[in-house]
VMD Tcl script that draws the C-alpha trace (Angstrom):
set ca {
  {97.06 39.45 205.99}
  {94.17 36.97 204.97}
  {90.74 38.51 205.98}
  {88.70 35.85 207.94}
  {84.79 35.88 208.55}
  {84.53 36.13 212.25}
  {81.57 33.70 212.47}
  {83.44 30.50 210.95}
  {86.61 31.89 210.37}
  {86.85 31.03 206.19}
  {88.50 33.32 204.23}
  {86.58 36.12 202.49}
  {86.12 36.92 199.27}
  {88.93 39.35 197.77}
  {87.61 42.81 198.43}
  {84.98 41.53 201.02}
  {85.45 42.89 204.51}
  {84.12 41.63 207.88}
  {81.10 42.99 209.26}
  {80.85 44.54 212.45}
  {78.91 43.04 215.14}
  {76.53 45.75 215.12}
  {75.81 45.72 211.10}
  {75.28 41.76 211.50}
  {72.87 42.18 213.79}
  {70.59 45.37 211.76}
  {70.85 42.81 208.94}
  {69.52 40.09 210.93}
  {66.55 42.18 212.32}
  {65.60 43.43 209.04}
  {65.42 39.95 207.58}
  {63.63 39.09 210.53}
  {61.22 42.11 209.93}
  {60.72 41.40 206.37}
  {59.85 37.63 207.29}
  {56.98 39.10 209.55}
  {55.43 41.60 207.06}
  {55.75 38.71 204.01}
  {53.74 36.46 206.35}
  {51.23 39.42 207.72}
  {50.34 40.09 203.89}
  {50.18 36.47 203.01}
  {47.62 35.76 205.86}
  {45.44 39.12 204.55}
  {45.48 37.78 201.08}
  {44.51 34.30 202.01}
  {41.55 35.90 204.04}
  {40.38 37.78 201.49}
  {40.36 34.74 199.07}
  {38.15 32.61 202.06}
  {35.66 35.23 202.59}
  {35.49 36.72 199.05}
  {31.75 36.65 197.14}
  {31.25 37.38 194.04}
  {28.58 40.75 193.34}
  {25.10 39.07 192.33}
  {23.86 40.95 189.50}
  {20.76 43.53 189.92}
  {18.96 41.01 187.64}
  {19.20 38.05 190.11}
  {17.32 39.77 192.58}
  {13.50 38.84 192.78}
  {11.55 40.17 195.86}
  {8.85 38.38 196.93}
  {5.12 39.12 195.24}
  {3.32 39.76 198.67}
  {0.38 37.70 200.12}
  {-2.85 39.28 200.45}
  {-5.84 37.18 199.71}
  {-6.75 33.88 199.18}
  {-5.51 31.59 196.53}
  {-7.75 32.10 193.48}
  {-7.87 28.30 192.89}
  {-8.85 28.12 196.67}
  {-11.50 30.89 196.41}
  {-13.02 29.46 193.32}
  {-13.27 26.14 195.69}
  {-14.61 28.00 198.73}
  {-17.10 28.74 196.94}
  {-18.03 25.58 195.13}
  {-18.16 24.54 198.55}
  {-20.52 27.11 199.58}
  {-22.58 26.02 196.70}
  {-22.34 22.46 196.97}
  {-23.58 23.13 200.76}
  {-26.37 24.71 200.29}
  {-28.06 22.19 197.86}
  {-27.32 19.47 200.57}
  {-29.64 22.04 202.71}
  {-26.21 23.41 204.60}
  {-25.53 26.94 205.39}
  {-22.06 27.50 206.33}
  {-20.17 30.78 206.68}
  {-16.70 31.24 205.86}
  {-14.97 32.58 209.18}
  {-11.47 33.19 208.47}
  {-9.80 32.83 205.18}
  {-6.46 34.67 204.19}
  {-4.20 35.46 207.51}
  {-1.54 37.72 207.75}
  {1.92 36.77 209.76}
  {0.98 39.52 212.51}
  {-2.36 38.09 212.73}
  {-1.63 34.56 213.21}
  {0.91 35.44 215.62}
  {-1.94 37.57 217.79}
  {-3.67 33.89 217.49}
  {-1.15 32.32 219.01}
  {-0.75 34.73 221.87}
  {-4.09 33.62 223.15}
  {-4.17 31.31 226.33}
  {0.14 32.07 225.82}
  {0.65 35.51 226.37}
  {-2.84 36.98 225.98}
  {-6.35 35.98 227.33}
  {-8.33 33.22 225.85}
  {-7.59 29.18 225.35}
  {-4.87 28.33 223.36}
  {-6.44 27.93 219.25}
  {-3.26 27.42 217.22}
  {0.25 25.41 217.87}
  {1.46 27.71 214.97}
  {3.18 31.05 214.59}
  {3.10 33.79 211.68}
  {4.60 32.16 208.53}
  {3.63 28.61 209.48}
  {0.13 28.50 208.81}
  {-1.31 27.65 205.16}
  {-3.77 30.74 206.14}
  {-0.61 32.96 206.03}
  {-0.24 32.08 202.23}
  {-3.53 32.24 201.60}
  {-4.12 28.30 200.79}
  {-6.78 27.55 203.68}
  {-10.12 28.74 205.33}
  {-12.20 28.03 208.57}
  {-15.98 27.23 208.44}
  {-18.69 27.56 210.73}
  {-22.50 26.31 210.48}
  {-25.09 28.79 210.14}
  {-28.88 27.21 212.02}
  {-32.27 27.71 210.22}
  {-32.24 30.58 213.36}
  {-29.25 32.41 211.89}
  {-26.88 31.51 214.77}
  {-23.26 30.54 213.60}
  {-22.39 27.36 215.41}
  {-19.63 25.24 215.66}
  {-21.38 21.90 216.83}
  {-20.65 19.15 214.91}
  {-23.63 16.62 215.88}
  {-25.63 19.84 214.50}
  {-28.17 17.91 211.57}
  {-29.95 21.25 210.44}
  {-31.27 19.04 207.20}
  {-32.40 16.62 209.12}
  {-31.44 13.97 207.26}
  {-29.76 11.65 209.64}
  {-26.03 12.70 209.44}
  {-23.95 15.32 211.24}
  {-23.97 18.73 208.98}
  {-20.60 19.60 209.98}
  {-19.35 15.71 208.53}
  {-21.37 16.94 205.70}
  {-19.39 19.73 204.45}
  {-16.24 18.14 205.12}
  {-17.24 15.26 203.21}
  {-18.09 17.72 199.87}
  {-14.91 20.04 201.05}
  {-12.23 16.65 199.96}
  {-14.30 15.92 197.28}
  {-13.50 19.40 196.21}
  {-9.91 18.62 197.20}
  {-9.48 20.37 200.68}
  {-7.50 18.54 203.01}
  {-9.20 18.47 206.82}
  {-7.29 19.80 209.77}
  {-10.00 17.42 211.68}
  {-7.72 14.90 210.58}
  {-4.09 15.99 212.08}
  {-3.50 13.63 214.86}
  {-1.42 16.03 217.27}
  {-3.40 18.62 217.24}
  {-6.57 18.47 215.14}
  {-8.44 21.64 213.85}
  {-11.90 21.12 212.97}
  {-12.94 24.01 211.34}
  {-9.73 24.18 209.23}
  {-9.87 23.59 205.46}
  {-7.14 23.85 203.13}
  {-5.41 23.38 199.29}
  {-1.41 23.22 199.57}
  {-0.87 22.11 195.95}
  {1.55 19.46 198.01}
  {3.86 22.58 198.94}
  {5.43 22.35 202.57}
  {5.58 25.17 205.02}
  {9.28 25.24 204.59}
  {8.63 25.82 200.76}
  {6.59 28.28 200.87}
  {8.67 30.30 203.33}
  {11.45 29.82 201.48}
  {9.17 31.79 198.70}
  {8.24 29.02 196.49}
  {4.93 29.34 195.47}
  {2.05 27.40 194.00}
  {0.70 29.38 190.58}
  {-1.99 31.20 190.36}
  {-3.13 29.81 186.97}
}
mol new
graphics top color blue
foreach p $ca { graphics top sphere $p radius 0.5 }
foreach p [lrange $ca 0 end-1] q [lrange $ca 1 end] { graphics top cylinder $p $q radius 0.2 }
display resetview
């Protein structure tokens, strides 16, 4: 008697015998089984190929040189400007000079969150005071009050002190927040070595030689 596969009914290999029903269908779910774990492990592998970075050595790793004073190129100006002031018969005092993230952000509070008018449209980390690249100014009068009038003319020489300063501050090479159009900041003076805000918070940095 020929043996016959059951399925298309060919004739089998001498020495081959039919399979059950119940062996074809243990054959069928393990292939089935080992489809599902091939495909399982291929989509774990292909993960970890997507996602994988490579270790960044120990010597890559620079942490930021923290902020804590001016600028010594813009200290050496303030006080050329100081200097430069005072022979044009101008005393001026130097209000506020480096600022610190949490202190800029207490500025900001005011007339927001906290008592006061509103003094600054910028947060910590946005201000060139935070990187220690600007200063604020104030007049001193022959009286010793600090005033921030700027039709004061202490000299008496005809022309606005305040107009005075600013006038010897860019020739010095500060730029004058008296002459931002959105929101203009006359006491501000400041050096940025043509660095952005987004520069320097990404930690680039002018030198300090």
């Amino acid at each position: 008697m020929i043996e016959r596969n059951p399925i298309s009914r060919q004739p089998l290999p001498i020495g081959q015998t039919p399979l059950d029903p119940v062996a074809r269908n243990k054959r069928k779910r393990n292939r089935f089984l080992l489809l599902i774990i091939l495909a399982v492990t291929a989509a774990i592998l292909w993960k970890a190929i997507l996602t994988f970075e490579p270790p960044v050595p120990d010597t890559e790793i620079i942490p930021a040189i923290p902020i804590t004073e001016l600028h010594p190129v813009v200290f050496a100006k303030q006080n050329e400007l100081i200097s430069e002031a005072g022979k044009a018969g101008i005393t001026i005092l130097i209000t506020d000079g480096f600022r610190s993230n949490e202190e800029q952000d207490a500025i900001y509070a005011k007339g927001r969150t906290s008592e006061g008018k509103i003094v600054t449209q910028v947060q910590g980390g946005q201000s060139y005071h935070n990187y220690g690249l600007a200063i604020d100014f104030a007049l001193r009068t022959k009286k010793g009050e600090v005033v921030w009038d700027m039709k004061y003319d202490g000299n008496k020489n005809g022309q606005a002190d305040w107009m005075e300063v600013v006038a010897i501050a860019k020739r010095l090479g500060f730029t004058w927040g008296g002459d931002w159009k959105n929101f203009p900041d006359y006491p501000h003076l400041q050096i940025d070595f043509g660095y952005s805000i987004r520069q320097l918070r990404n930690g680039l940095l002018p030198p300090v030689e």
